[in-house]
N, C-alpha and C positions, 0 to 999 in steps of 0.2 A: 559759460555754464557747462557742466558735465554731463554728455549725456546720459541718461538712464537706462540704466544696463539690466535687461527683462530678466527676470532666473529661469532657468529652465524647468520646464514643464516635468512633473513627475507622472513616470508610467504608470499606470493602474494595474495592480495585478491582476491575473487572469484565471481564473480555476477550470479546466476543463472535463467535464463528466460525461462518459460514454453512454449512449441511451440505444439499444435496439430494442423497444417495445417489452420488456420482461418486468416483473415487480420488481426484481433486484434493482433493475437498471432505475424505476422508478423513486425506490428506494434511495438510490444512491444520486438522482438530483433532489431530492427534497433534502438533505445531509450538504450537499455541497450549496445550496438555496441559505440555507440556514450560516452554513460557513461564511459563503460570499456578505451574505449583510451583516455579520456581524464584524468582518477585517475591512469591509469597503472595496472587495474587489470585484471586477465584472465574473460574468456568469458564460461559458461555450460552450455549448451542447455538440456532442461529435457523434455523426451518426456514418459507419463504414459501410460500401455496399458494395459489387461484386458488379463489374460492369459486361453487358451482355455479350455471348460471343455468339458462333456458327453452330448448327448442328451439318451432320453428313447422312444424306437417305442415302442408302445400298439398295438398286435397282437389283429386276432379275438380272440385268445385262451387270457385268462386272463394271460398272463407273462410280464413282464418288461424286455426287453432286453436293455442292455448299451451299446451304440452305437460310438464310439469313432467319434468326429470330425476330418475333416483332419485340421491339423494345416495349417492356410493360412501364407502366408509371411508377417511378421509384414511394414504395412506401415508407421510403424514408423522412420525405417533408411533411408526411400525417404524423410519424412518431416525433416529430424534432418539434413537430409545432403543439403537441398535447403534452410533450416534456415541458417546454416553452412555457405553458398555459399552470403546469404546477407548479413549476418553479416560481411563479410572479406568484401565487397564491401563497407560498411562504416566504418570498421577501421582493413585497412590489415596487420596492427601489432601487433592486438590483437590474444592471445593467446586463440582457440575457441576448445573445446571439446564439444562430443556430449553423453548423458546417457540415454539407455531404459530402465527402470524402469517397474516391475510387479506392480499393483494395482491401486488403484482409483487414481486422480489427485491431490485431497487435501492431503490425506498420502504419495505420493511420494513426491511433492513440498516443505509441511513442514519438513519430514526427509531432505531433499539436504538443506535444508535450517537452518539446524544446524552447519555448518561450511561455510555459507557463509557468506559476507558482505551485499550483496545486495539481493532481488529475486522483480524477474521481470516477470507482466505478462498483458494480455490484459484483455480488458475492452469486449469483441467481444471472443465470443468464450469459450471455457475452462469450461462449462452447465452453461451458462445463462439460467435462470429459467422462464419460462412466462414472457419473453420478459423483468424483471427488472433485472438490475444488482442487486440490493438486495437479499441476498438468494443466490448469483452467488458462483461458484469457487473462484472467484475474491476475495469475500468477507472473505469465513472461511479460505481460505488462509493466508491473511492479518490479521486474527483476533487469528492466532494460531501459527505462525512462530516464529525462533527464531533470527531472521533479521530485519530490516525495509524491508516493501514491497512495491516495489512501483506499484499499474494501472493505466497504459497506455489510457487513455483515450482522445487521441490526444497529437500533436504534443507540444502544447502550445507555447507562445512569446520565442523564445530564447532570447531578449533583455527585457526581463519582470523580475519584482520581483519574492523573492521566499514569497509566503504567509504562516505562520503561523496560526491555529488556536489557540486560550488560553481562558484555562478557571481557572485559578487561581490551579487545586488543583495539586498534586504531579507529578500522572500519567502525567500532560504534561510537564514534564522537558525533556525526552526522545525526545521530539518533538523538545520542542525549542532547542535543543544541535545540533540536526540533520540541523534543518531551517538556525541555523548560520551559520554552517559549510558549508551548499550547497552554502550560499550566497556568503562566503567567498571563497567559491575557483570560483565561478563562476562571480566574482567582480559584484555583482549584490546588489541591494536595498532589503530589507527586510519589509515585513508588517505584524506587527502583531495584530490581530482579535480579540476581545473579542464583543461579541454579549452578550445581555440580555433583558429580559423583567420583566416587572411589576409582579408582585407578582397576585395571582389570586384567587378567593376568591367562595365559594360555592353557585349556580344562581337556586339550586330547583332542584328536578327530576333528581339527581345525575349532573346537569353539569356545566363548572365552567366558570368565565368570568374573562377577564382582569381585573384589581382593576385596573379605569380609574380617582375615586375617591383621588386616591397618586397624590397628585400638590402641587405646591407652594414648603416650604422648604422641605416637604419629597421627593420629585422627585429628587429637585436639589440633594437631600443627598446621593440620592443611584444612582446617575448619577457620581458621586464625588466618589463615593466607587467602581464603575466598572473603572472609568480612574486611582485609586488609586491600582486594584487589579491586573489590564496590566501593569502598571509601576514598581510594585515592582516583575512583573515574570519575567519582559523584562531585567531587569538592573543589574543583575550580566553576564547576556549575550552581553552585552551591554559591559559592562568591558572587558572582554574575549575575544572580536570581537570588537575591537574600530574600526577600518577600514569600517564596515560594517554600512551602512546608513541606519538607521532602522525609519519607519512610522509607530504612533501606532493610533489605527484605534478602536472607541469603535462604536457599533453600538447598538441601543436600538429596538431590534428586535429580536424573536427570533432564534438562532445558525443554526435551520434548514430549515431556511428560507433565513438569514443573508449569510451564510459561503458561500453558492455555486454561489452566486451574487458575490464575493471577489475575487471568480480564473480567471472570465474575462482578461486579457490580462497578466497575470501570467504564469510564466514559469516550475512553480512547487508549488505545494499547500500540507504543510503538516499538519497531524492530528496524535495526538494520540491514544490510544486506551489500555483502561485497560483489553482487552481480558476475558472477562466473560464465558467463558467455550466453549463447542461445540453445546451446543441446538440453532435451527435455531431462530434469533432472538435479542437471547444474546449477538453475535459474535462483535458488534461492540453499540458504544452510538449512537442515534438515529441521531446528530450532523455528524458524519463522515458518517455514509449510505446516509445520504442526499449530503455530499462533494462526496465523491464515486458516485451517482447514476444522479448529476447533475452539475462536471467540466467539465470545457470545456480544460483540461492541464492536465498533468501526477499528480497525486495524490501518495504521502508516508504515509504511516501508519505505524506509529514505536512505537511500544509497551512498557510499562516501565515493566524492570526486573520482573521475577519471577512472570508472569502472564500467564504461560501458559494454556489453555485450558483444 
């Protein structure tokens, strides 16, 4: 007799959503609550905390004494467990664990988020910086993960498209693989964005103006090269995903002006991002900080390989 040879066990994916106590943060586990049951994968709650150090009293006499802090009780296993408590209210099947984590928010989030599928976080909360999300958690998160990430930046259409951005070069292959896939399991319409503008031309005193001067057959020709440059990114995904009703959408404006006018009644708006290192600034193309800092839907930022930070 042959013995019986067991199959191996399949991982569960894991979605991970940052929670420090904010509605964004609450926001963005009811979103990832909702995601987890609908794919089947478990649910981890990460909550980052700053672990106690010394103070130094300065006597009249010139000494430095070290002062030991009393260790408070971390209010982190109150927020992980009230996270916990909403997340099973929208999906009490899902499998929800909770992780307190020593250190900053962006090196706990990006480590957990080497073995996850997903991470998930708000838009609201988690050091927004002078009042932008630019510069946020939100952002180096997203711009340094080993995941797609999705912010939470409202509920968006459930009955809405999923939008794609495109800009023709490598880096958004990672994007569009991901945009098909949401659409496809979510039997939802697809649209994909390619924004452009005229070419710009030097106006004096270092600054530069639209070349308004491009008409007639040179406009039509590079009107012709951006619907040529969205059709040949769209159409092996297009194969891949024949089921999926895909709208492609050129817009002759520029991406950071274009893109965040496109998530209006969008269910989900994704972008890529070639991850330019950790310096503030760099973390993301000037095209997706504008999608980030003015949807009105959950926005995915998904990285293409071997760009880490």
């Amino acid at each position: 007799m042959h013995a019986l040879q067991q199959r191996p066990q399949t991982r569960r994916a894991t979605i991970v959503v940052g929670v420090d106590g904010s509605g964004g943060a609450i926001t963005a586990v009811r979103w990832a609550a909702n995601h987890a049951r609908e794919t089947g994968a478990g649910l981890r709650l990460s909550y980052a905390f700053r672990e106690p150090g010394t103070a130094t009293l300065t006597l009249p006499v010139p000494v430095g004494v070290a002062v030991p802090r009393r260790r408070p009780a971390n209010p982190g296993r109150r927020l992980v467990t009230l996270a916990a408590a909403e997340a099973r209210m929208y999906a009490p099947d899902v499998e929800v664990s909770g992780h307190l984590k020593p250190g900053g928010p962006v090196d706990v989030l990006v480590a957990a988020s080497a073995d996850a599928a997903l991470l998930v976080v708000g838009s609201r909360g988690l050091g927004r910086v002078a009042g932008s999300l630019t510069g946020s958690i939100g952002v180096q998160v997203a711009a340094q993960a080993h995941c797609p990430t999705v912010v939470v930046r409202g509920e968006g259409d459930a009955g809405g498209p999923v939008v794609v951005a495109v800009d023709g070069l490598e880096a958004s292959e990672p994007a569009l693989r991901f945009a098909f896939a949401e659409a496809a399991r979510r039997r939802a319409g697809l649209v994909a964005v390619h924004a452009w503008s005229p070419p710009v031309v030097p106006a004096g005193a270092g600054r530069v103006l639209a070349h308004e001067m491009i008409a007639g057959p040179a406009r039509t020709e590079l009107r012709r090269a951006a619907h040529r440059l969205l059709a040949g990114a769209v159409a092996p995904w297009r194969s891949e995903f024949p089921h999926v009703g895909v709208a492609e959408l050129v817009l002759e404006e520029s991406p950071e002006t274009a893109l965040p006018k496109c998530t209006a009644g969008a269910a989900l708006v994704v972008v890529g991002s070639r991850g330019r290192g950790r310096v503030a600034g760099l973390l993301l193309g000037s095209a997706s900080q504008a999608v980030l800092a003015g949807a009105g839907c959950p926005v995915a930022v998904v990285r293409a390989p071997g760009t880490s930070g």
